[in-house]
Gaussian input, Z-matrix of N, CA and C with variables (Angstrom, degrees):
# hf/3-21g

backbone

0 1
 N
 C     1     B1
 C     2     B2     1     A1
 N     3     B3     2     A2     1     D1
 C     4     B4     3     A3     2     D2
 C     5     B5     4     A4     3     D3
 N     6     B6     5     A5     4     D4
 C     7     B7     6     A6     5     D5
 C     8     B8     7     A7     6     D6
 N     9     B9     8     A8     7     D7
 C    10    B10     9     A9     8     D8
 C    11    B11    10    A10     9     D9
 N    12    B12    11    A11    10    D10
 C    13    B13    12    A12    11    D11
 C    14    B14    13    A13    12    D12
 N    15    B15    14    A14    13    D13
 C    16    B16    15    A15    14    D14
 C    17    B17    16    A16    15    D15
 N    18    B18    17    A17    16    D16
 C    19    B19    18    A18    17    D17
 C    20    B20    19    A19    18    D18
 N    21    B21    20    A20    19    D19
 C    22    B22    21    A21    20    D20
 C    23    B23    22    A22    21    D21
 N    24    B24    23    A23    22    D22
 C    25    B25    24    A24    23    D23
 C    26    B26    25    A25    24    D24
 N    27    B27    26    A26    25    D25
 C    28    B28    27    A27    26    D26
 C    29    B29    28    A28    27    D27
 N    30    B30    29    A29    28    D28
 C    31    B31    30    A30    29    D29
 C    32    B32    31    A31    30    D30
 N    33    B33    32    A32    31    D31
 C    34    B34    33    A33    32    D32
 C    35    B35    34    A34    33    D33
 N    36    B36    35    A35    34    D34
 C    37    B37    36    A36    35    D35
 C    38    B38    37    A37    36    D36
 N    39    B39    38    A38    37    D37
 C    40    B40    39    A39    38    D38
 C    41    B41    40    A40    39    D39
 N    42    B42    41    A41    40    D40
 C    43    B43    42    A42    41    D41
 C    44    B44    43    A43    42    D42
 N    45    B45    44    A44    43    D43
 C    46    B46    45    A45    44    D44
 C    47    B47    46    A46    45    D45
 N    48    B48    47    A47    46    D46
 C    49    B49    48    A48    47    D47
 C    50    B50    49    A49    48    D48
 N    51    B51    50    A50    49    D49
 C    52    B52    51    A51    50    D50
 C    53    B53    52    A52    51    D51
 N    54    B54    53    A53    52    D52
 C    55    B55    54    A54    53    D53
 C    56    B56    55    A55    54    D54
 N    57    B57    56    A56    55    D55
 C    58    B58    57    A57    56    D56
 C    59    B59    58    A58    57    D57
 N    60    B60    59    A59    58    D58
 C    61    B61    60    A60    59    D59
 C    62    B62    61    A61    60    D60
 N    63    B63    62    A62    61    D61
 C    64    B64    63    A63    62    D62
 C    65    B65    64    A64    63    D63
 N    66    B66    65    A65    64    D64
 C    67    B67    66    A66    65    D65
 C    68    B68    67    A67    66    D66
 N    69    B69    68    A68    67    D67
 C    70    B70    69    A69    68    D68
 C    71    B71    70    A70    69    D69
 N    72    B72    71    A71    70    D70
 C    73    B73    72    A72    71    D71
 C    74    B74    73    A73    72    D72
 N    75    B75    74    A74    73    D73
 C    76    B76    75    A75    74    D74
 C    77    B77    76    A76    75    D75
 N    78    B78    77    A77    76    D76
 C    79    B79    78    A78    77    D77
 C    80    B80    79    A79    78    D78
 N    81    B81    80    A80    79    D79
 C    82    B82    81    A81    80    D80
 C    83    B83    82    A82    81    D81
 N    84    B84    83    A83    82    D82
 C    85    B85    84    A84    83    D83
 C    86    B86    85    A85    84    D84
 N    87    B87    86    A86    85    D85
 C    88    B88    87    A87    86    D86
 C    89    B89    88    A88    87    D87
 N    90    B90    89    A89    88    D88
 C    91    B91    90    A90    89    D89
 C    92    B92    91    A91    90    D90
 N    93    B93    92    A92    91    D91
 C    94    B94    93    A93    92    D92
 C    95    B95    94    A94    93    D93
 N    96    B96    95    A95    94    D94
 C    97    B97    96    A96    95    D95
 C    98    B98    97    A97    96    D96
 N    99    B99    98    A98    97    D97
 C   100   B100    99    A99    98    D98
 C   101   B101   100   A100    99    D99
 N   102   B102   101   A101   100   D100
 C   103   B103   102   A102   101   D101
 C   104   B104   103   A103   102   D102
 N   105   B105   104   A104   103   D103
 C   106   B106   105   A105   104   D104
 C   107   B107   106   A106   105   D105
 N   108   B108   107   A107   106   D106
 C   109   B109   108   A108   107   D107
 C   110   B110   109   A109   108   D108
 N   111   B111   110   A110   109   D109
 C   112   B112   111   A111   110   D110
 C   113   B113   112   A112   111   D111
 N   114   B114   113   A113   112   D112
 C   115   B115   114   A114   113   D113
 C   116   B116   115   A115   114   D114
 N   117   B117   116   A116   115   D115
 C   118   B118   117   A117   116   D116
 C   119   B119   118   A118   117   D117
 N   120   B120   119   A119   118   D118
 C   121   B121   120   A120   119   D119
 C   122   B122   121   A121   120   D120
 N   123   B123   122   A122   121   D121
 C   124   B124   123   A123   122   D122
 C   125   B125   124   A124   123   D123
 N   126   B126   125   A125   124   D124
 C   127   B127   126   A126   125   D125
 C   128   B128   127   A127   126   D126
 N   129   B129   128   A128   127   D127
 C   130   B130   129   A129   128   D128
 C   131   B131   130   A130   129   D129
 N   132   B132   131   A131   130   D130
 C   133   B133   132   A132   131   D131
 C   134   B134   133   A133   132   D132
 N   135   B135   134   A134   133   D133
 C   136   B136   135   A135   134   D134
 C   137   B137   136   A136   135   D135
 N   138   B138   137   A137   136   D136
 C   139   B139   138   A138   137   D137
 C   140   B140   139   A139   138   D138
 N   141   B141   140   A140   139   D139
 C   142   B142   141   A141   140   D140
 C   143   B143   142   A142   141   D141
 N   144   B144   143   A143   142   D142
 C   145   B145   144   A144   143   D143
 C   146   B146   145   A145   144   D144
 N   147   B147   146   A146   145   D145
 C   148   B148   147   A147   146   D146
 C   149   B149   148   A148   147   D147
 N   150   B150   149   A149   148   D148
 C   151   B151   150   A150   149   D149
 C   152   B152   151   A151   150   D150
 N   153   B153   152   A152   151   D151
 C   154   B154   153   A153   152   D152
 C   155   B155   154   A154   153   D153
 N   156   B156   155   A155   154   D154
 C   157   B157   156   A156   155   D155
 C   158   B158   157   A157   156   D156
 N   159   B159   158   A158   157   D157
 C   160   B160   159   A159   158   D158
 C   161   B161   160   A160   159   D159
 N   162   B162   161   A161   160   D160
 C   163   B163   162   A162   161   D161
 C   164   B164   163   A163   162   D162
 N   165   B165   164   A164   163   D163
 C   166   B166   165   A165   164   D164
 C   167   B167   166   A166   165   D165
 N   168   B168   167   A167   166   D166
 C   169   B169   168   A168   167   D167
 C   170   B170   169   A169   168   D168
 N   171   B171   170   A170   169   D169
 C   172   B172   171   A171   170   D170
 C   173   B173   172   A172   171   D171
 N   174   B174   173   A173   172   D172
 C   175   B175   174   A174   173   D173
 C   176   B176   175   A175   174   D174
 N   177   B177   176   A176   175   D175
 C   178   B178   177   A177   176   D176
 C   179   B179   178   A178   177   D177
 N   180   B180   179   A179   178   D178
 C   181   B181   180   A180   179   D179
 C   182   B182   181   A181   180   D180
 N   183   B183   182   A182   181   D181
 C   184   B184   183   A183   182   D182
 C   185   B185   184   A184   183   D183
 N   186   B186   185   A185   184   D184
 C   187   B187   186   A186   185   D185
 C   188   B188   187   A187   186   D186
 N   189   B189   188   A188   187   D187
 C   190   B190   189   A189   188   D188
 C   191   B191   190   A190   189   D189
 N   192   B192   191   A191   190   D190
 C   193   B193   192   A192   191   D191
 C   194   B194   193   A193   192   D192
 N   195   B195   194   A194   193   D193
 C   196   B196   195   A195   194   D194
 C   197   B197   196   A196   195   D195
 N   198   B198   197   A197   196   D196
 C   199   B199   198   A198   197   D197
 C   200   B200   199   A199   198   D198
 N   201   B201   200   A200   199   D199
 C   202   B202   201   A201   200   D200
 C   203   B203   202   A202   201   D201
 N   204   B204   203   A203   202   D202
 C   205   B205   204   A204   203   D203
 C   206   B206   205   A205   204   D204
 N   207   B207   206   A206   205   D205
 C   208   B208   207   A207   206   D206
 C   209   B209   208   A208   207   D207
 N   210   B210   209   A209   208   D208
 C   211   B211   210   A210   209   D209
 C   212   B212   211   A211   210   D210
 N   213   B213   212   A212   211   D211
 C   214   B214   213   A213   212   D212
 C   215   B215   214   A214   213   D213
 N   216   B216   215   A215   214   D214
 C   217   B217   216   A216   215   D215
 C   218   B218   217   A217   216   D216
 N   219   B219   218   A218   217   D217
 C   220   B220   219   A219   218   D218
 C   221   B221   220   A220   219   D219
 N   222   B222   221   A221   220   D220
 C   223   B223   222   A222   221   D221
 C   224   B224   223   A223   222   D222
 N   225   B225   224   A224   223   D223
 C   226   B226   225   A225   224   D224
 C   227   B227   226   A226   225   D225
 N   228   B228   227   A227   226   D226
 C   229   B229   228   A228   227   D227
 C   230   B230   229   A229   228   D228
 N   231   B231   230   A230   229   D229
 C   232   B232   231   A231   230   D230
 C   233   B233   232   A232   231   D231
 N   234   B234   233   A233   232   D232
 C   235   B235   234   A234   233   D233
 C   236   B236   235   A235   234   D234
 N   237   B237   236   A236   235   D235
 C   238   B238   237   A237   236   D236
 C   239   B239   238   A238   237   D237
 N   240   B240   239   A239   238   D238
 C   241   B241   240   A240   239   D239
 C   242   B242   241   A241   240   D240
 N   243   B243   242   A242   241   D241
 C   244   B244   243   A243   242   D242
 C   245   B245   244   A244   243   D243
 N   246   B246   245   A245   244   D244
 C   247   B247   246   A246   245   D245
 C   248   B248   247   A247   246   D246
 N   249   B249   248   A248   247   D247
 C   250   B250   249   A249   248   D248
 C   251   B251   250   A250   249   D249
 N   252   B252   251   A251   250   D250
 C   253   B253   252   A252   251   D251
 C   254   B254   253   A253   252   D252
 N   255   B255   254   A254   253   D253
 C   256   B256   255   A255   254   D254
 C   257   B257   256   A256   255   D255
 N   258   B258   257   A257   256   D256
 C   259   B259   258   A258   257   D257
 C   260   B260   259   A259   258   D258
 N   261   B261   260   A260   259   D259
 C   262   B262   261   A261   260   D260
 C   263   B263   262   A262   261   D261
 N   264   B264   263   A263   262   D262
 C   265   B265   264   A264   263   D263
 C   266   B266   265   A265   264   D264
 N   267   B267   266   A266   265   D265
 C   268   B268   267   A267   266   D266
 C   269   B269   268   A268   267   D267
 N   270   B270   269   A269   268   D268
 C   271   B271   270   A270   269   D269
 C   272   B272   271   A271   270   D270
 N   273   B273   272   A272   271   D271
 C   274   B274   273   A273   272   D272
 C   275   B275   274   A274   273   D273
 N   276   B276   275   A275   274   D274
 C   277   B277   276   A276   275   D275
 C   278   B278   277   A277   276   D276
 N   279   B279   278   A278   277   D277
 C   280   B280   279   A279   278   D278
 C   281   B281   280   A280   279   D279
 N   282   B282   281   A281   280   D280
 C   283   B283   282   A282   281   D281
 C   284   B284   283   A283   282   D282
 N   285   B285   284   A284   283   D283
 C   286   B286   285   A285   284   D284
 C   287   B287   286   A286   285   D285
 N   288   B288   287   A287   286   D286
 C   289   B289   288   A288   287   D287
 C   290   B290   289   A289   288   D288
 N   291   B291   290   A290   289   D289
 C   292   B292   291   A291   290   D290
 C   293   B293   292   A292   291   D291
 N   294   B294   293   A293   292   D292
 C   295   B295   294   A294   293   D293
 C   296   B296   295   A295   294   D294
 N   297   B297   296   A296   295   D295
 C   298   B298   297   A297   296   D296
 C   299   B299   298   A298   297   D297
 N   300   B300   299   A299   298   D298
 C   301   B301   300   A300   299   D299
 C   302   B302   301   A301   300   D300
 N   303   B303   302   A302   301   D301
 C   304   B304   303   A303   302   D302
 C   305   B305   304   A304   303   D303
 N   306   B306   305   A305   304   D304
 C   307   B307   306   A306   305   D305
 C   308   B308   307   A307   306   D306
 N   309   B309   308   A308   307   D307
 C   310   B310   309   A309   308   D308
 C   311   B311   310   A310   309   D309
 N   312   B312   311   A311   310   D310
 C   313   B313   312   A312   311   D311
 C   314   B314   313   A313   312   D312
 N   315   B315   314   A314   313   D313
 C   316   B316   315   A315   314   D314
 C   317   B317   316   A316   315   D315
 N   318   B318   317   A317   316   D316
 C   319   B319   318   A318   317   D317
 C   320   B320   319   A319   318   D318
 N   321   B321   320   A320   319   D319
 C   322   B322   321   A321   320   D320
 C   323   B323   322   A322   321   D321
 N   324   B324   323   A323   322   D322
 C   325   B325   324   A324   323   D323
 C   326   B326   325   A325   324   D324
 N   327   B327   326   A326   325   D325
 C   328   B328   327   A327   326   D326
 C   329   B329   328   A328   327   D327

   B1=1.4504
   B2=1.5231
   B3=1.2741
   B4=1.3603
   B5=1.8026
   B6=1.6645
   B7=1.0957
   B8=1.4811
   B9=1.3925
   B10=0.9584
   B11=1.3250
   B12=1.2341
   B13=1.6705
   B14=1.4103
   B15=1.0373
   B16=1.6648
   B17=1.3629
   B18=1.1892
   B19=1.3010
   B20=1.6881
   B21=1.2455
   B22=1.3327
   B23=1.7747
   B24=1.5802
   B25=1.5753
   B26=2.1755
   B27=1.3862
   B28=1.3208
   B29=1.4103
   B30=1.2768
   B31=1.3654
   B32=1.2925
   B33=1.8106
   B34=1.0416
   B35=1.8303
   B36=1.5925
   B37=1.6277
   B38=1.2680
   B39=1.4627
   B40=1.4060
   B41=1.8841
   B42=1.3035
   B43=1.3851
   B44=1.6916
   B45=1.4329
   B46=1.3949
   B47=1.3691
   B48=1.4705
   B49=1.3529
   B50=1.6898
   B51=1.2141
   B52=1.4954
   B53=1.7787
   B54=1.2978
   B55=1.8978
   B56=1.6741
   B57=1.2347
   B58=1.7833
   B59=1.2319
   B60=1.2718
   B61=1.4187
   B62=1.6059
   B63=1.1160
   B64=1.9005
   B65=1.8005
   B66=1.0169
   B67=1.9565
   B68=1.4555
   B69=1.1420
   B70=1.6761
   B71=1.7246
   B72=1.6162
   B73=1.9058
   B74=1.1976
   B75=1.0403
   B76=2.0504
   B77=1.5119
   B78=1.3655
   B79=1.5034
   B80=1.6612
   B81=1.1610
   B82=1.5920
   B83=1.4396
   B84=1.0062
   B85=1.2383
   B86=2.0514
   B87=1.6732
   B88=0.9214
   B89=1.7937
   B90=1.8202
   B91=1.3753
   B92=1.6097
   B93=1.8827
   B94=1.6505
   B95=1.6740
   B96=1.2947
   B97=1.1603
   B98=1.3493
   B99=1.9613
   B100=1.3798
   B101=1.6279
   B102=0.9979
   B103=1.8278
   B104=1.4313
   B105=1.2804
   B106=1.5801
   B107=1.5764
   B108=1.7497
   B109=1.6245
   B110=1.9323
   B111=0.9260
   B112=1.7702
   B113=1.1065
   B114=1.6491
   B115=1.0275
   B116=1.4710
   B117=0.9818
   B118=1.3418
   B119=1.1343
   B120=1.3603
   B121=1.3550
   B122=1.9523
   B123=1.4088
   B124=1.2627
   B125=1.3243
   B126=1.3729
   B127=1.5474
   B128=1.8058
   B129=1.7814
   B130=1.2369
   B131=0.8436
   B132=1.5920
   B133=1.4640
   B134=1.3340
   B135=1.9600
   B136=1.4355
   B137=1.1592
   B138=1.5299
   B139=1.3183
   B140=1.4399
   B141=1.4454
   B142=1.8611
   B143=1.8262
   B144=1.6342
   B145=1.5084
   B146=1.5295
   B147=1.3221
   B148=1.2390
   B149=2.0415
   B150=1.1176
   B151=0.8989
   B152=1.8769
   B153=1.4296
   B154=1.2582
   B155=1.5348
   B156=1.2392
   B157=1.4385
   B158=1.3226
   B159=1.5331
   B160=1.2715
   B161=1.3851
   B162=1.2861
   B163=1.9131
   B164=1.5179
   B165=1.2413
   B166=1.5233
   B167=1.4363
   B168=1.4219
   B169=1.8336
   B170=1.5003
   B171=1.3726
   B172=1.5279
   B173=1.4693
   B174=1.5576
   B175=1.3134
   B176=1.3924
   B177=1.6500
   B178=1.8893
   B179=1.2943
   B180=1.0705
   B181=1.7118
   B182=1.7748
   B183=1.8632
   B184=1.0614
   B185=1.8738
   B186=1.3205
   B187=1.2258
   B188=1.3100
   B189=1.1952
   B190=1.2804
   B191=1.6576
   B192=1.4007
   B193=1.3399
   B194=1.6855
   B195=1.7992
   B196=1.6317
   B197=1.0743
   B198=1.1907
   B199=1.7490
   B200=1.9681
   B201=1.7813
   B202=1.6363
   B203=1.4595
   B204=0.8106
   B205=2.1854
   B206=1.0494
   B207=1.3876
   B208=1.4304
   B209=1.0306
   B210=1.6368
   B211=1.4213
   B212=1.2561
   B213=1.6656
   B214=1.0138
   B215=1.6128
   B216=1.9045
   B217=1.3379
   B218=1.8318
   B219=1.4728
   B220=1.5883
   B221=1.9238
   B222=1.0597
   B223=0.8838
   B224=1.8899
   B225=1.6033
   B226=2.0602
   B227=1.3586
   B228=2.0259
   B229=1.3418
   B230=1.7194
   B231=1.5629
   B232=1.3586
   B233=1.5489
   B234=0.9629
   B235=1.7372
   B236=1.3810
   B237=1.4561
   B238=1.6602
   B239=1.2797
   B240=1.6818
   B241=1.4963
   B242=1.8822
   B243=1.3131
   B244=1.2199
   B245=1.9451
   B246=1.0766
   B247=1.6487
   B248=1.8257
   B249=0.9662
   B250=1.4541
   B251=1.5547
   B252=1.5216
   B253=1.6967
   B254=1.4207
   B255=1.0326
   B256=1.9355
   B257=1.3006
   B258=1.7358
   B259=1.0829
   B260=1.9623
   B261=1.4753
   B262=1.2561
   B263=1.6458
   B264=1.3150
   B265=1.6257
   B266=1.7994
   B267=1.3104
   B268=1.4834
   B269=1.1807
   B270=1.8285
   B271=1.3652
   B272=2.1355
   B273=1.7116
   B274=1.9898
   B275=1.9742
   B276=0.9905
   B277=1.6469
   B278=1.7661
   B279=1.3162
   B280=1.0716
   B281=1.9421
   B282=1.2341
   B283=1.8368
   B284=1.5753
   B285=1.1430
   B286=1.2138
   B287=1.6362
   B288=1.2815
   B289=1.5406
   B290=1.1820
   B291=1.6888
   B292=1.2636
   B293=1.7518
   B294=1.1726
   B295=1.4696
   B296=1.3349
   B297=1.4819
   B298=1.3366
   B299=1.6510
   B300=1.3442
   B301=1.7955
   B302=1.4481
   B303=1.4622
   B304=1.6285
   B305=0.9510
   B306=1.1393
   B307=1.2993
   B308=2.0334
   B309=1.0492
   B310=1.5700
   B311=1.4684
   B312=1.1060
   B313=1.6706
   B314=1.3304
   B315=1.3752
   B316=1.6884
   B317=1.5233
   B318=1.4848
   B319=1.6491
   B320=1.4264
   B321=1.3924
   B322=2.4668
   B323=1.1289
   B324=1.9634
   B325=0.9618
   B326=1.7768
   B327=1.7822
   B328=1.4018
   B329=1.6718
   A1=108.86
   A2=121.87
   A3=126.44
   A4=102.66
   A5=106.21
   A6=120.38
   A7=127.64
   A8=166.61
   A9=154.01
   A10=131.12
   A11=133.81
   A12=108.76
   A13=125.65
   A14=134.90
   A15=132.96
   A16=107.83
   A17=135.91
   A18=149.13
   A19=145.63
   A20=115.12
   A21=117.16
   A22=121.53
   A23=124.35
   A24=102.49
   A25=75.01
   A26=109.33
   A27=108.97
   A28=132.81
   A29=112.66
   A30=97.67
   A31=106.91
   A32=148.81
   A33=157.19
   A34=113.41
   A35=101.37
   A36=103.14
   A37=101.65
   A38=134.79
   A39=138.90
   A40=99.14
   A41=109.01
   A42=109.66
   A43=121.31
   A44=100.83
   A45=105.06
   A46=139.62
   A47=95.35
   A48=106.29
   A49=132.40
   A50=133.68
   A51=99.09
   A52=105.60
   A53=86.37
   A54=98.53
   A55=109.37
   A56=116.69
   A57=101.08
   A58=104.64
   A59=139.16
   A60=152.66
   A61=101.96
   A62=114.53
   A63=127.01
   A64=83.67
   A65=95.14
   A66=84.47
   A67=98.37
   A68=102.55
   A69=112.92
   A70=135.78
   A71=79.95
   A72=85.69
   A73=94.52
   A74=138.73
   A75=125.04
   A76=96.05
   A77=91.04
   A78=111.64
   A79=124.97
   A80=121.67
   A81=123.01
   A82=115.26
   A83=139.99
   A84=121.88
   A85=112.71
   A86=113.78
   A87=111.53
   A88=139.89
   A89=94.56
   A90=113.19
   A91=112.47
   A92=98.47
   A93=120.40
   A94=101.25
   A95=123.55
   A96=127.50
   A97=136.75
   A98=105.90
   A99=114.16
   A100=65.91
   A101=144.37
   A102=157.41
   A103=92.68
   A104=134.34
   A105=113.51
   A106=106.67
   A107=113.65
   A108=109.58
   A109=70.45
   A110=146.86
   A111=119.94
   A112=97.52
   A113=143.37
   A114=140.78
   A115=126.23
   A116=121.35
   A117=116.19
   A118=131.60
   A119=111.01
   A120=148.49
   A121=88.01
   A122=126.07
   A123=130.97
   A124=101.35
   A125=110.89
   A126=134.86
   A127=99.73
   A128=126.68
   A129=131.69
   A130=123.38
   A131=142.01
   A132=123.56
   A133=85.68
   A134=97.01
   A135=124.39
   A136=95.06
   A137=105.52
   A138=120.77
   A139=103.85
   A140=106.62
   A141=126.63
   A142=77.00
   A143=121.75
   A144=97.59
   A145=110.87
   A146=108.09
   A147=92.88
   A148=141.04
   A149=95.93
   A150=107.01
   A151=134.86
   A152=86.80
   A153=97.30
   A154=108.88
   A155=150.42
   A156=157.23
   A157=139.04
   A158=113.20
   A159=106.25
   A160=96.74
   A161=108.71
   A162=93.39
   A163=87.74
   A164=127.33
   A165=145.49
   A166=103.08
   A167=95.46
   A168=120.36
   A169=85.63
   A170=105.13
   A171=124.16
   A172=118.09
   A173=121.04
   A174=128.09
   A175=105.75
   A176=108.74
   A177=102.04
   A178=81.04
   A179=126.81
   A180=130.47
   A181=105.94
   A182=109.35
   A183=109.15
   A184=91.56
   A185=151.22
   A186=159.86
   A187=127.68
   A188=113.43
   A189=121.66
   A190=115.42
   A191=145.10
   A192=115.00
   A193=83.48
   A194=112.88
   A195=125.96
   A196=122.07
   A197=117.23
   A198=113.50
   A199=94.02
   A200=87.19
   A201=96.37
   A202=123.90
   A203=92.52
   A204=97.40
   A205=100.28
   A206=155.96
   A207=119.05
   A208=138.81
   A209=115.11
   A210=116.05
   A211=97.86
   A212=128.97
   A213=124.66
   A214=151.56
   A215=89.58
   A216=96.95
   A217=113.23
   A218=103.58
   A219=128.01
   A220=91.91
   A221=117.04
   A222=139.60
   A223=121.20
   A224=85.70
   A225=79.99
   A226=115.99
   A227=118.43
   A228=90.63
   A229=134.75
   A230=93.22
   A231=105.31
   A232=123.75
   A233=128.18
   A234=126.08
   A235=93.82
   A236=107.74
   A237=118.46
   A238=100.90
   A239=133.40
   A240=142.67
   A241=107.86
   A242=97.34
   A243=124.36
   A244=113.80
   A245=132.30
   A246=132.54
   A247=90.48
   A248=116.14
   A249=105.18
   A250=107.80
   A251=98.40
   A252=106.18
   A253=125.13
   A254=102.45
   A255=116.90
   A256=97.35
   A257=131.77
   A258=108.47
   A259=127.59
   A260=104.04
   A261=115.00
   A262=111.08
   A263=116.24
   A264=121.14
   A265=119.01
   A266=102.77
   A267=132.29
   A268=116.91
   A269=119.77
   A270=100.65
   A271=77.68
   A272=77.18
   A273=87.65
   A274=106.83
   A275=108.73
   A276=132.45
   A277=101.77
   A278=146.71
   A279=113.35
   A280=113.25
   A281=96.62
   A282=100.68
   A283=99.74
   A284=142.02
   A285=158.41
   A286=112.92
   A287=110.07
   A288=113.20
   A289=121.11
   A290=140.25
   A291=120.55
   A292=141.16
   A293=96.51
   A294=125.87
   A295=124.76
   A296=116.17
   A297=138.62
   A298=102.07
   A299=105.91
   A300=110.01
   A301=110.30
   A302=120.75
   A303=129.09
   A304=124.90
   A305=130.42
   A306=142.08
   A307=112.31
   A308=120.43
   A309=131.51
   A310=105.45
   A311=120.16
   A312=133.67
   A313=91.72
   A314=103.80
   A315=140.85
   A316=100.54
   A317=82.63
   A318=82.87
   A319=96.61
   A320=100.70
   A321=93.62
   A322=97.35
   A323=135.82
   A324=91.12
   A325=99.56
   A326=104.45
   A327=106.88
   A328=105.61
   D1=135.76
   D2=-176.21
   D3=-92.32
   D4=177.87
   D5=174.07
   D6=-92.45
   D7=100.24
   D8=117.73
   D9=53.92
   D10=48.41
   D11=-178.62
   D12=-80.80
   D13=124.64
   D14=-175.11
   D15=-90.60
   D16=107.69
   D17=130.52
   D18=-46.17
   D19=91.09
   D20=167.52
   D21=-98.93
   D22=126.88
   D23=-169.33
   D24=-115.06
   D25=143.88
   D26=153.62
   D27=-130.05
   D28=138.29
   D29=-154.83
   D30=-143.14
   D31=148.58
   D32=-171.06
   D33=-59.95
   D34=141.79
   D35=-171.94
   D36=-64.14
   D37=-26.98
   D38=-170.07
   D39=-51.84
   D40=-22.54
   D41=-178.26
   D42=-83.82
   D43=-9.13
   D44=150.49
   D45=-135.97
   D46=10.85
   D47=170.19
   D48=-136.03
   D49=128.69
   D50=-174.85
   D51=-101.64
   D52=-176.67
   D53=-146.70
   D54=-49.08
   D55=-9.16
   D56=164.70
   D57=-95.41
   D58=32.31
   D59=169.99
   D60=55.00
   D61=64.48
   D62=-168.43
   D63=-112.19
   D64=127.78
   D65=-174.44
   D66=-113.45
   D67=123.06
   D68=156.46
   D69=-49.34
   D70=159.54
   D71=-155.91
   D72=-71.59
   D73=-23.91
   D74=-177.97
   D75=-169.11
   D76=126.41
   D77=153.92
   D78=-55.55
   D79=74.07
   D80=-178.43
   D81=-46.89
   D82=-42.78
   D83=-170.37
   D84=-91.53
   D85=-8.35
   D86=150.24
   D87=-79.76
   D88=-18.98
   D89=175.79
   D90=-58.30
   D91=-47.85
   D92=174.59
   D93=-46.03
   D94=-79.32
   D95=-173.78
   D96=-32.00
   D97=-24.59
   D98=-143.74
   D99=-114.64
   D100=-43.01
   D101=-179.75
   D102=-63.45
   D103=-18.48
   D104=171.69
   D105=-94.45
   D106=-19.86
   D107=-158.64
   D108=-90.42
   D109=-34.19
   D110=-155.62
   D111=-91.61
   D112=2.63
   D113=138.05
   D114=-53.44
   D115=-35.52
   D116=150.81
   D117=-121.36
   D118=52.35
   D119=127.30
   D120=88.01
   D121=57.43
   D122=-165.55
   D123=-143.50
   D124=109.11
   D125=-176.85
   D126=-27.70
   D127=150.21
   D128=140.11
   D129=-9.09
   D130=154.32
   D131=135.31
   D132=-88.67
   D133=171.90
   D134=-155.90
   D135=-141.28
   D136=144.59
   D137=-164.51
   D138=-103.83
   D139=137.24
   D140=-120.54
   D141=-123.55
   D142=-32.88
   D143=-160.86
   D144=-99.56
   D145=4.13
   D146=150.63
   D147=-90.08
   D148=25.33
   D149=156.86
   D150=-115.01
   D151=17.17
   D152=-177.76
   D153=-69.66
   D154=-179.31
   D155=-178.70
   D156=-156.00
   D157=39.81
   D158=-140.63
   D159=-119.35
   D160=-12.84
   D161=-179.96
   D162=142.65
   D163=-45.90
   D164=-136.55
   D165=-153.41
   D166=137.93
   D167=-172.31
   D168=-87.44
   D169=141.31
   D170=161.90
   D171=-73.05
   D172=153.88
   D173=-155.41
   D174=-105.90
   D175=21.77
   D176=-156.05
   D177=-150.99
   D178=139.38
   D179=148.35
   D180=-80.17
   D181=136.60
   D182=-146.42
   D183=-139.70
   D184=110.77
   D185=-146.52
   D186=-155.99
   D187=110.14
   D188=-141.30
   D189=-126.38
   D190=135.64
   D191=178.68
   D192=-165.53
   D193=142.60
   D194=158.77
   D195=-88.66
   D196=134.41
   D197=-166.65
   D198=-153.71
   D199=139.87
   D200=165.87
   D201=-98.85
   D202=144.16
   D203=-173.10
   D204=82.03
   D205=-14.45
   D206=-170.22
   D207=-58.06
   D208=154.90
   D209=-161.42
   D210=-91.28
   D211=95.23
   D212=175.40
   D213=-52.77
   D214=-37.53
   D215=178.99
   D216=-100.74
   D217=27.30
   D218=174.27
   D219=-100.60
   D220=-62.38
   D221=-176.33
   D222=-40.45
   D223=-70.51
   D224=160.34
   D225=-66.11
   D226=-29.28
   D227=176.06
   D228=-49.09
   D229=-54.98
   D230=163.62
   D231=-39.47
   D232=-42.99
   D233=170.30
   D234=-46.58
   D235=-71.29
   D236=-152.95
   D237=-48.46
   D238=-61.77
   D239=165.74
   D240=0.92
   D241=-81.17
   D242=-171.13
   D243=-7.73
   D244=136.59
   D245=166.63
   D246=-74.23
   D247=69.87
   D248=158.13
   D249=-63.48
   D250=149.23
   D251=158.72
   D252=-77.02
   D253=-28.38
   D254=-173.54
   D255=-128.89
   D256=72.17
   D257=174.56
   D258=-67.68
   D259=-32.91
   D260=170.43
   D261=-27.86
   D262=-46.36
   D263=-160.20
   D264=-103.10
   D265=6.67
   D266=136.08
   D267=-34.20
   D268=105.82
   D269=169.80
   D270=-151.42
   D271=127.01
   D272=167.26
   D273=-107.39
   D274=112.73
   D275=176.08
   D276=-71.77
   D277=86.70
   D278=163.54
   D279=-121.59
   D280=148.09
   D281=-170.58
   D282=-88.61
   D283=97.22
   D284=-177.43
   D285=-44.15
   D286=-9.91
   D287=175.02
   D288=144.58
   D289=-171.82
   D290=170.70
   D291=-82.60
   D292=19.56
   D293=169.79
   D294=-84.07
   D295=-45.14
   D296=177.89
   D297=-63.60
   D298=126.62
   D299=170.71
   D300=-78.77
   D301=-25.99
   D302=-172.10
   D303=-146.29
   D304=163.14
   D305=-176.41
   D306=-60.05
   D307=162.67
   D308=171.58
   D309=-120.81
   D310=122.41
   D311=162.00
   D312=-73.42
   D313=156.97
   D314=158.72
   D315=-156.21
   D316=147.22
   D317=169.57
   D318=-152.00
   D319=-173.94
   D320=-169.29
   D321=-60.92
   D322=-44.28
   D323=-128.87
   D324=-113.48
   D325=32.12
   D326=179.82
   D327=-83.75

């Protein structure tokens, strides 16, 4: 039986929208990411803030997905890769397994 890794990537609305909030046809550097996990045959992540409920739309696009085996440190490379628009506001969350009490930040420019 393998381990669990939990994945959160968060990333700025500028990445899907530009400033009159006109939202773009695909997020490229999330398309890249989601094109590296079905390469090895590992579901999307899924976008986590629309299910938020609170009254008020969130200010962050927020994407989330559990996966066994992943190749993790393949994995942030690929984030980091990416032409982000806002790379500064890049942040990948991942829980390393069921040992780990918390989450690990990365961000591009560690």
């Amino acid at each position: 039986m393998g381990w669990v890794v939990d994945v959160l990537l968060i990333f700025s609305l500028d990445e899907v929208c530009d400033d009159e909030c006109e939202a773009f046809e695909e997020v490229v550097p999330l398309n890249a990411v989601n094109a590296w996990l079905a390469e090895y045959r590992f579901t999307s992540l899924v976008n986590l803030d629309q299910y938020v409920n609170t009254g008020k739309a969130m200010t962050a696009c927020v994407y989330g997905g559990a996966y066994n085996f992943l190749k993790i440190d393949e994995f942030i490379e690929v984030v980091r890769e990416q032409p982000w628009r806002e790379p500064n506001a890049v942040q990948l969350l991942i829980k390393h397994g069921p040992d780990d009490e918390r989450f690990t930040m990365y961000t591009l420019s560690d």
